[in-house]
C-alpha positions as CSV (number, residue, x, y, z in Angstrom):
1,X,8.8,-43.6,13.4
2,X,9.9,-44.0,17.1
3,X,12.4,-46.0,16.4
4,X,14.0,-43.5,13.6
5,X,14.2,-40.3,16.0
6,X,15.1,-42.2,18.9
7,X,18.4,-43.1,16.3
8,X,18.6,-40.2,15.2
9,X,19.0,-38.9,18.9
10,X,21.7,-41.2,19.7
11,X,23.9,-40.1,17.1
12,X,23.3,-36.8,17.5
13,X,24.5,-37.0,21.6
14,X,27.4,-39.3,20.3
15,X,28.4,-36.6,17.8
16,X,28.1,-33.9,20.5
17,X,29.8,-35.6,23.4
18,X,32.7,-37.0,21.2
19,X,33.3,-33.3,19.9
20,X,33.1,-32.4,23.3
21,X,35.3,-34.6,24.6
22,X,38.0,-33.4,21.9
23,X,37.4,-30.2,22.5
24,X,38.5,-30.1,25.8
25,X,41.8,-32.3,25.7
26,X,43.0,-29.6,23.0
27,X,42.2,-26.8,25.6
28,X,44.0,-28.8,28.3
29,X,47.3,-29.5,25.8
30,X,46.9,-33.1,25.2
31,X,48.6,-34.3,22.2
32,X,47.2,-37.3,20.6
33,X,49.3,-40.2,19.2
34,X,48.6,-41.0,15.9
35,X,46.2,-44.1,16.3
36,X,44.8,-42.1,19.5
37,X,43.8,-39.1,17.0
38,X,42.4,-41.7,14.3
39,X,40.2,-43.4,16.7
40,X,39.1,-39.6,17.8
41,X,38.4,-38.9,14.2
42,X,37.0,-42.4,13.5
43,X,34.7,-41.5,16.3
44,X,33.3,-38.1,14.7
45,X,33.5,-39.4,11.2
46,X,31.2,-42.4,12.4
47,X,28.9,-40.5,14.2
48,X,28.2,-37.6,11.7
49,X,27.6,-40.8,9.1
50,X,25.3,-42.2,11.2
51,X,23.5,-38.5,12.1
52,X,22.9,-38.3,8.7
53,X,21.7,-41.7,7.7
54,X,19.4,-40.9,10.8
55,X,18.0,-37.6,9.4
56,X,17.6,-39.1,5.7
57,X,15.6,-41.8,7.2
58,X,13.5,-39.2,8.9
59,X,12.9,-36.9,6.3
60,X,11.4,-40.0,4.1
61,X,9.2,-41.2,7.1
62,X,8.0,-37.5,7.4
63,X,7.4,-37.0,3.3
64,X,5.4,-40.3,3.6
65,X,3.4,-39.7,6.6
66,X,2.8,-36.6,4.9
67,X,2.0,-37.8,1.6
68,X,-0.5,-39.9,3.3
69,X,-2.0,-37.1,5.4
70,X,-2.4,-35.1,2.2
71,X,-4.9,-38.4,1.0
72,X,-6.7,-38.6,4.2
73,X,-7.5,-35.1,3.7
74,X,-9.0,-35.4,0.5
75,X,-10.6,-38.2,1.2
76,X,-12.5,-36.8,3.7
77,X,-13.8,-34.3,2.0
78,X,-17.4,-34.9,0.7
79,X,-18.1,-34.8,-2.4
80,X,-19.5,-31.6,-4.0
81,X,-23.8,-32.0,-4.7
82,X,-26.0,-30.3,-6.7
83,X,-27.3,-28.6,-3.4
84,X,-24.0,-26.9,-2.4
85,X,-23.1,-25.6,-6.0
86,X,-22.9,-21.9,-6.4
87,X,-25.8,-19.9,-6.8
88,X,-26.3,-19.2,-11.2
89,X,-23.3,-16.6,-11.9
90,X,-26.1,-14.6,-13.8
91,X,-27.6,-14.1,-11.2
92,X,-24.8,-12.7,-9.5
93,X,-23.9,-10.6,-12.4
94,X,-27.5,-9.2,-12.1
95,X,-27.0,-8.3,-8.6
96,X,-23.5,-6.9,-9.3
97,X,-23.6,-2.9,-10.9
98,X,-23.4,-3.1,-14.5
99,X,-20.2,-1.1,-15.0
100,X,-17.9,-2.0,-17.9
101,X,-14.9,-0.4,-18.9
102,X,-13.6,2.7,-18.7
103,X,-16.8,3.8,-16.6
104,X,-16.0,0.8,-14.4
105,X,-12.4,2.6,-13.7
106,X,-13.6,5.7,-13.5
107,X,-16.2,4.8,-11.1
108,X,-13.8,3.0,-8.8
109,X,-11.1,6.2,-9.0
110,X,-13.7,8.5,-8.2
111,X,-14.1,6.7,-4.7
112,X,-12.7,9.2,-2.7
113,X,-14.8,12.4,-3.7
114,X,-17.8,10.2,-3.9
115,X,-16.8,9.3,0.0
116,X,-16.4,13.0,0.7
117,X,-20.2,13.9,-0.7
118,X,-22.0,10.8,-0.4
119,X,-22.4,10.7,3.6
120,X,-23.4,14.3,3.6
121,X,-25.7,14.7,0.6
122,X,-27.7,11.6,1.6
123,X,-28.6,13.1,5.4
124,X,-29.7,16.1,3.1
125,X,-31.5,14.4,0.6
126,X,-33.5,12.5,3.2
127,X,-34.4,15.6,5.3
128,X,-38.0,17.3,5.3
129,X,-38.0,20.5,3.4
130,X,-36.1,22.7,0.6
131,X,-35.5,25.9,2.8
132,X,-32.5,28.1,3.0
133,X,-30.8,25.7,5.6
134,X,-30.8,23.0,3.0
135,X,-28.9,25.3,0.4
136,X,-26.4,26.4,3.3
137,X,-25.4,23.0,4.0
138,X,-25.3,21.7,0.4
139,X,-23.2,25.1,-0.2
140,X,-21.0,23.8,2.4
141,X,-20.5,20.0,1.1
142,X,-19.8,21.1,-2.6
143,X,-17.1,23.7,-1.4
144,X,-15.8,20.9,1.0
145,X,-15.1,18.5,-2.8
146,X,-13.5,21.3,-4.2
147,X,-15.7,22.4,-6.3
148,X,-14.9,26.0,-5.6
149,X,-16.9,28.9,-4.2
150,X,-17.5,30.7,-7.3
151,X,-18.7,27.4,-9.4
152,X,-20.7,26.1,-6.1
153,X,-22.6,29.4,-6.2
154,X,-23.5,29.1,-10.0
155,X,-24.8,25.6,-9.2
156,X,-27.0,26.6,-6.3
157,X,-28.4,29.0,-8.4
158,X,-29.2,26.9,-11.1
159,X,-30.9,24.2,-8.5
160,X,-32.7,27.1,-7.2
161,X,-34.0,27.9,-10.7
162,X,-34.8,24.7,-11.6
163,X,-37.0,24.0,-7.9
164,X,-39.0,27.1,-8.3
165,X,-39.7,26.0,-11.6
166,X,-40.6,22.4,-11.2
167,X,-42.3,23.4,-8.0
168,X,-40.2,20.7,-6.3
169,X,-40.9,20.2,-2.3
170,X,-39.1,17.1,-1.5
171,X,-35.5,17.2,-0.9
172,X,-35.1,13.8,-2.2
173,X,-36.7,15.1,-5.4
174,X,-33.0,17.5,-5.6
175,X,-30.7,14.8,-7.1
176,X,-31.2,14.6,-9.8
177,X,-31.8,18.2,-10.6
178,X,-28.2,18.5,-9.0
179,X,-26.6,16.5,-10.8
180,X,-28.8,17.9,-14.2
181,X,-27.2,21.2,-12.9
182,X,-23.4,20.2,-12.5
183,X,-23.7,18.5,-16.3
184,X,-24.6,22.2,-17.6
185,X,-21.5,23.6,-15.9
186,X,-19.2,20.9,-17.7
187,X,-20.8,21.0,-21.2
188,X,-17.5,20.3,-23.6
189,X,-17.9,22.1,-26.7
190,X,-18.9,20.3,-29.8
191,X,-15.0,20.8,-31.7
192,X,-13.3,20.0,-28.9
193,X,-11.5,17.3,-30.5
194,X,-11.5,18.6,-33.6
195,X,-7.9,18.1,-33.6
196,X,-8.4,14.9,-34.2
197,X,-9.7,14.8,-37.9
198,X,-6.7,17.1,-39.6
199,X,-3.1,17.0,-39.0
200,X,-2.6,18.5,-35.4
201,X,0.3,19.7,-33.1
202,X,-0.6,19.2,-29.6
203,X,2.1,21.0,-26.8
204,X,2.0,19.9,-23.2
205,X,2.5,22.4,-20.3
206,X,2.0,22.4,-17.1
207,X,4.4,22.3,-13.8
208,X,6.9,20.0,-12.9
209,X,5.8,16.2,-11.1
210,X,1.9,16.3,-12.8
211,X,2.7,14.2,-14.8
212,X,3.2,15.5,-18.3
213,X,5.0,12.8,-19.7
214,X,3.0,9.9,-18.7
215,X,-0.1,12.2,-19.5
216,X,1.4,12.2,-23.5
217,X,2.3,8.6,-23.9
218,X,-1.4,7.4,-22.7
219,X,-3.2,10.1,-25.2
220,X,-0.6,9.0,-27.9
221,X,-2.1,5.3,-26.6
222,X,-5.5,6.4,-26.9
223,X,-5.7,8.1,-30.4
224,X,-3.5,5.2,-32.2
225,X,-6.5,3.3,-31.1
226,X,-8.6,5.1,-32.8
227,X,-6.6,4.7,-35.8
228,X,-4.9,7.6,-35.6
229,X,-0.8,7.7,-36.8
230,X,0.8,9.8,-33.5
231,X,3.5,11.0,-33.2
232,X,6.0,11.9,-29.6
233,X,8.7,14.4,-29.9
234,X,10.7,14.5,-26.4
235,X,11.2,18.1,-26.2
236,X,11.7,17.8,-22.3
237,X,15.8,17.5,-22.6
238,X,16.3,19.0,-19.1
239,X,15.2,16.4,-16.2
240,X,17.1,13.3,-16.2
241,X,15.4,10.1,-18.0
242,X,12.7,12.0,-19.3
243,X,13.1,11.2,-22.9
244,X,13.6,7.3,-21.4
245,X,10.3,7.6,-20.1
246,X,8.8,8.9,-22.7
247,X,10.4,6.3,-25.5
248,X,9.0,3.3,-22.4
249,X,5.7,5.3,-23.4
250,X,5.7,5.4,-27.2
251,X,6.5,1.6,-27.2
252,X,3.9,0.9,-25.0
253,X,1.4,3.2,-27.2
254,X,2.9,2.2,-30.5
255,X,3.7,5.2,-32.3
256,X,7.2,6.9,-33.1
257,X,9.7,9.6,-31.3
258,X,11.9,11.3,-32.3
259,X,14.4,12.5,-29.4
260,X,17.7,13.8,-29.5
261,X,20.7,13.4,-26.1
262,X,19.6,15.2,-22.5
263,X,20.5,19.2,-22.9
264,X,19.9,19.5,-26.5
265,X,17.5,22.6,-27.4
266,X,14.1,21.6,-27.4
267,X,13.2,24.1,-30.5
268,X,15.5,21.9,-32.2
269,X,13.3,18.4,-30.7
270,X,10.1,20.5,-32.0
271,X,12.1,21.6,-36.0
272,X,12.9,17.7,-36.1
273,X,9.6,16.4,-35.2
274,X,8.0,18.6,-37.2
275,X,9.9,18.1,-40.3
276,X,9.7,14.3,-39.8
277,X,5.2,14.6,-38.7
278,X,5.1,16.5,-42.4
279,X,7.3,14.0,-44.2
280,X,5.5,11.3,-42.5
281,X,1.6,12.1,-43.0
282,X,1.2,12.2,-39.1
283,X,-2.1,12.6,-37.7
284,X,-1.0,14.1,-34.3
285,X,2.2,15.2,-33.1
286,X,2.2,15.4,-29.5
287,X,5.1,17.7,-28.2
288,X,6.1,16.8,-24.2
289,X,7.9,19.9,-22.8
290,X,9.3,20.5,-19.4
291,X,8.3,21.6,-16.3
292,X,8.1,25.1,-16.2
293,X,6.6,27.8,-13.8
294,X,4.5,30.6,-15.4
295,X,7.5,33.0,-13.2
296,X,10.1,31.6,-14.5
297,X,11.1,33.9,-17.8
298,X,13.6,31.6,-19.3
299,X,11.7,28.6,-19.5
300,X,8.7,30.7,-20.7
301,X,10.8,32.4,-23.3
302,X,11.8,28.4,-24.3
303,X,8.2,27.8,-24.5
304,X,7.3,30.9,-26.7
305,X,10.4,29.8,-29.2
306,X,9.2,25.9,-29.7
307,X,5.4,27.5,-30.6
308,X,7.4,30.1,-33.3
309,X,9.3,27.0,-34.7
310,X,6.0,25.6,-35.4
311,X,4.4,28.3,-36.5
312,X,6.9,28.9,-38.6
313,X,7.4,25.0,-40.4
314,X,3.9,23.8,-39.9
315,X,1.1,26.7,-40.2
316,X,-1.5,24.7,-41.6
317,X,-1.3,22.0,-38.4
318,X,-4.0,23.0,-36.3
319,X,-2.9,23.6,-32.7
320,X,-3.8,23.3,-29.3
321,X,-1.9,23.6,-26.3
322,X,-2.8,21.6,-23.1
323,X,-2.3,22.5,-19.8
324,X,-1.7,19.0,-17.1
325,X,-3.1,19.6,-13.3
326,X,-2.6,17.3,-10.7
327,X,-5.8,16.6,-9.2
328,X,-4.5,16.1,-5.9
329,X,-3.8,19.4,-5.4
330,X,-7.4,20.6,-5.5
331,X,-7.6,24.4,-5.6
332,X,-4.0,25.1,-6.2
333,X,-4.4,23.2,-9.9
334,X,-6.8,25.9,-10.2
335,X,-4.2,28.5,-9.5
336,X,-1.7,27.2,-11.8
337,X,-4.5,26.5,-14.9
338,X,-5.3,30.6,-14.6
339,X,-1.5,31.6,-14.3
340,X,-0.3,29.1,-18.0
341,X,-3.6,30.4,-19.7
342,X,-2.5,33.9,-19.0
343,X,0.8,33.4,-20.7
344,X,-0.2,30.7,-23.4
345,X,-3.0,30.1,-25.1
346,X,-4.7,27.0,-23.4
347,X,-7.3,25.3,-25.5
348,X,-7.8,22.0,-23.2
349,X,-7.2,20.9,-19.3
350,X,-6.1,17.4,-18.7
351,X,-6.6,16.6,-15.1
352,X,-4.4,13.4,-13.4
353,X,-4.3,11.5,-10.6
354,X,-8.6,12.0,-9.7
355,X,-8.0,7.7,-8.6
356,X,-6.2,9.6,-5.3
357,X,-8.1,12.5,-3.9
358,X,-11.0,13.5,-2.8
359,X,-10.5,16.4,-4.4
360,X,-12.1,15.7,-7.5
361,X,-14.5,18.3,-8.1
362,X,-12.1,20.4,-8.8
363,X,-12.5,19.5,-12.3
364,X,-16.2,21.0,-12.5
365,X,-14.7,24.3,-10.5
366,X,-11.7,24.5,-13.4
367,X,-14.3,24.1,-16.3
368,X,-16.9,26.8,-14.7
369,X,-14.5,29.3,-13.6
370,X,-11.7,29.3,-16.7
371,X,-13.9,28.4,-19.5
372,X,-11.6,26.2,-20.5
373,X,-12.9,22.4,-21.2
374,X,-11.7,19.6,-19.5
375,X,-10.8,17.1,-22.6
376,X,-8.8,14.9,-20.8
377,X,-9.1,12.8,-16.9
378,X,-6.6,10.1,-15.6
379,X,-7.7,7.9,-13.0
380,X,-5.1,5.4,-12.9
381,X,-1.6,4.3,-13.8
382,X,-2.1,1.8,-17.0
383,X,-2.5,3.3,-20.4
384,X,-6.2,2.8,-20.9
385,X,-7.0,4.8,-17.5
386,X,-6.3,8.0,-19.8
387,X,-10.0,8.9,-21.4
388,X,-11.8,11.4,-23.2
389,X,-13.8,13.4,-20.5
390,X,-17.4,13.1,-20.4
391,X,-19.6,15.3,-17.9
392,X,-22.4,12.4,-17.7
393,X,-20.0,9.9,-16.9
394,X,-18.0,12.0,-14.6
395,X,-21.0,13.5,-12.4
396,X,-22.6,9.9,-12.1
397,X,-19.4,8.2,-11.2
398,X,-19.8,11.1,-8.5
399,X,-22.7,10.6,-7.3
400,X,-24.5,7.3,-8.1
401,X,-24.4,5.8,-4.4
402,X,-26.0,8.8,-3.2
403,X,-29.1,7.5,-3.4
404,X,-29.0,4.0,-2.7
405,X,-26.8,1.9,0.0
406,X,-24.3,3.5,1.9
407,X,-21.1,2.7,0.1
408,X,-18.7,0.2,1.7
C-alpha cells in the first residue's frame, strides 16, 4: 500500500512541476523548437499516464482492503443465541394499544386536541372534590379545544345532572360521565345516510381552500367501496386545474366524471351529469362546486341555478347538500357553517383537516349549536382517511390517554 501512494505521489509532483515549468517559459516568451516542445509534451503525457496508472492501482488496493474490512467486520460479530432473540412479538402486540384502522388514524390525527385537554383534564380529574371550582376550570379547558361557549355550557349541565344523580364525589369518577355527556351532544340521526340506499344527488359547498374537491373524490372513494356506482360531475369550472384534480380523484376512487373545458357553465356540468347519473343507474352523484362566499350574490345565484337544474331533471333523486369546514380554523368554520345554512339548505357538515389542529372540538360545538350532523371527518391526506363520523369513536380518540400515562 506504501509503495502505491508513495508512486502515486511522485507522479503527481512530476505532473505539477513539469506543467509548472511550461507555464512559466510561455509567460516569459520562450518559443520552443519542435523536438524541445515534444520532449515538453512527452514529459506531461508521461506523467499524467503514469498519475493515472498510480490512482487505478490505488483505488483496487483501497476496494480490497475494503472488501476485506467489510469480512472482518462480520466476522466479528457473534453469532445471534437464543438469549438475545427478541422478546415474543405477541407480547409486544399485547403491550402495544389495540387500534386498527380507521380508529388507529383517527386516533393519531386527533393528537393535537387530545394534547390541548389531556394535560389539563388529568390535574382535574386527580384533584379532591366536585365543587364549583372544578366546573370553572373544566369550563375553561373545553372552551380552550374549541368546543364553544354555548355547547361547553350544555355539557357542564348535563355532567352536573348526571353527578347529582349518581351522587358522584370523586372527580376521577367525572370521565367518563364526560365523555357519556359529549356522545349525547353528537348523536347522528338514524337516516343520516339515508342517501345511500336510493339514487342521490349530493352538492358540495363551502369556501374556497377547505378542501371541497379532495373532500368529493375520497367520499366518491369511500361509497364505491361499499358497492356503491358514484358518480363526480366537475361543476367547479372557475379555479384553474380543478376539474384535473378532481379527474386525479375519480381515478383514484374508481368511479366516472363527466367534466366539460375551464369556464363552461356549471348548470350545464350539473344538466350533463344528471342526464348521464339517470341513463346510467348511478347510485350517487356527487356534484363539486366552487368556492363561493355566502356575500357574494353571483356565485350564490350560480348555486341556486345548478339546484333548479336538478330539481328540474331529477326530482325523484333524493338530495342533500353538504357544507366542507376546515377544521383548522376552529370557531370561524363555525361562522361560515351558520352563514351557507342560512342561504342553502345544509343537510350534513364534513369537517377536514382535524390530523392539524388542536382545534378539533369544534366539531362537537358545530353539531350542538347548528343542529346540523357532522356525517363526514378527514384526518389525513390518503383516500381512506375520509370516514363516516362516529361520536364514540371521535370522543375516545379525544380523550382515551386522559386517564392513563401522560402521552408522549
Amino acid at each position: 500500500m506504501f509503495f502505491w501512494k508513495k508512486k502515486k505521489k511522485n507522479a503527481e509532483e512530476l505532473e505539477e512541476t513539469s506543467a509548472e515549468a511550461l507555464e512559466e517559459s510561455l509567460e516569459e516568451g520562450v518559443e520552443f523548437p519542435d523536438e524541445a516542445e515534444t520532449d515538453a509534451g512527452t514529459v506531461i503525457d508521461a506523467a499524467e499516464e503514469f498519475a493515472s496508472e498510480a490512482r487505478e492501482a490505488s483505488e483496487t488496493d483501497e476496494t480490497d482492503l475494503s472488501d476485506e474490512a467489510e469480512e472482518s467486520e462480520e466476522s466479528d460479530e457473534p453469532e445471534e443465541s437464543e438469549e438475545d432473540e427478541p422478546a415474543d412479538d405477541e407480547e409486544s402486540a399485547e403491550k402495544a394499544p389495540k387500534k386498527k384502522g380507521f380508529f388507529a388514524r383517527l386516533f393519531a390525527g386527533m393528537s393535537k386536541t387530545r394534547s390541548s385537554l389531556a394535560s389539563g383534564l388529568r390535574s382535574l380529574f386527580r384533584g379532591s372534590k366536585i365543587d364549583e371550582d372544578f366546573y370553572e376550570e373544566l369550563e375553561e379547558i373545553l372552551i380552550m379545544a374549541d368546543i364553544g361557549v354555548s355547547t361547553t355550557g350544555a355539557i357542564l349541565d348535563g355532567l352536573r345532572e348526571k353527578v347529582k344523580e349518581q351522587h358522584i364525589k370523586e372527580p376521577a369518577e367525572c370521565q367518563q360521565l364526560l365523555m357519556d355527556t359529549i356522545k349525547e351532544q353528537m348523536a347522528v340521526p338514524d337516516d343520516a345516510y339515508e342517501f345511500e340506499n336510493q339514487p342521490s344527488v349530493i352538492m358540495m359547498v363551502g369556501v374556497n381552500g377547505v378542501g371541497k374537491t379532495t373532500t368529493a373524490g375520497k367520499i366518491a372513494g369511500s361509497l364505491k367501496a361499499e358497492g356503491k356506482r358514484v358518480m363526480l360531475a366537475a361543476a367547479d369550472t372557475f379555479r384553474a386545474a380543478a376539474t384535473e384534480q378532481l379527474t386525479e380523484w375519480s381515478h383514484r376512487a374508481g368511479c366516472e366524471i363527466i367534466s366539460a373545458k375551464e369556464g363552461a357553465d356549471p348548470a350545464a356540468v350539473v344538466f350533463d351529469a344528471v342526464t348521464a347519473a339517470k341513463a346510467r343507474k348511478v347510485d350517487v352523484l356527487i356534484c363539486d362546486t366552487a368556492g363561493r362566499l355566502h356575500n357574494k350574490k353571483n356565485l350564490m345565484e350560480e348555486l341556486g341555478k345548478m339546484n333548479r337544474v336538478i330539481d328540474r331533471e331529477y326530482p325523484q333523486a333524493h338530495r342533500e347538500t353538504f357544507v366542507v369546514l376546515d377544521g383548522t380554523t376552529g370557531q370561524n368554520a363555525l361562522v361560515q357553517a351558520r352563514e351557507f345554512n342560512e342561504i342553502a339548505d345544509i343537510t350534513g357538515i364534513v369537517i377536514t383537516k382535524l390530523d392539524g389542529t388542536a382545534k378539533g372540538g369544534i366539531a362537537i360545538a358545530i353539531q350542538k349549536e347548528l343542529g346540523i350532523p357532522v356525517k363526514y371527518i378527514g384526518v389525513g391526506e390518503k383516500l381512506e382517511d375520509m370516514q363516516k363520523f362516529d361520536p364514540d369513536s371521535f370522543v375516545e380518540a379525544l380523550f382515551e390517554p386522559v386517564g392513563g400515562e401522560d402521552e408522549n
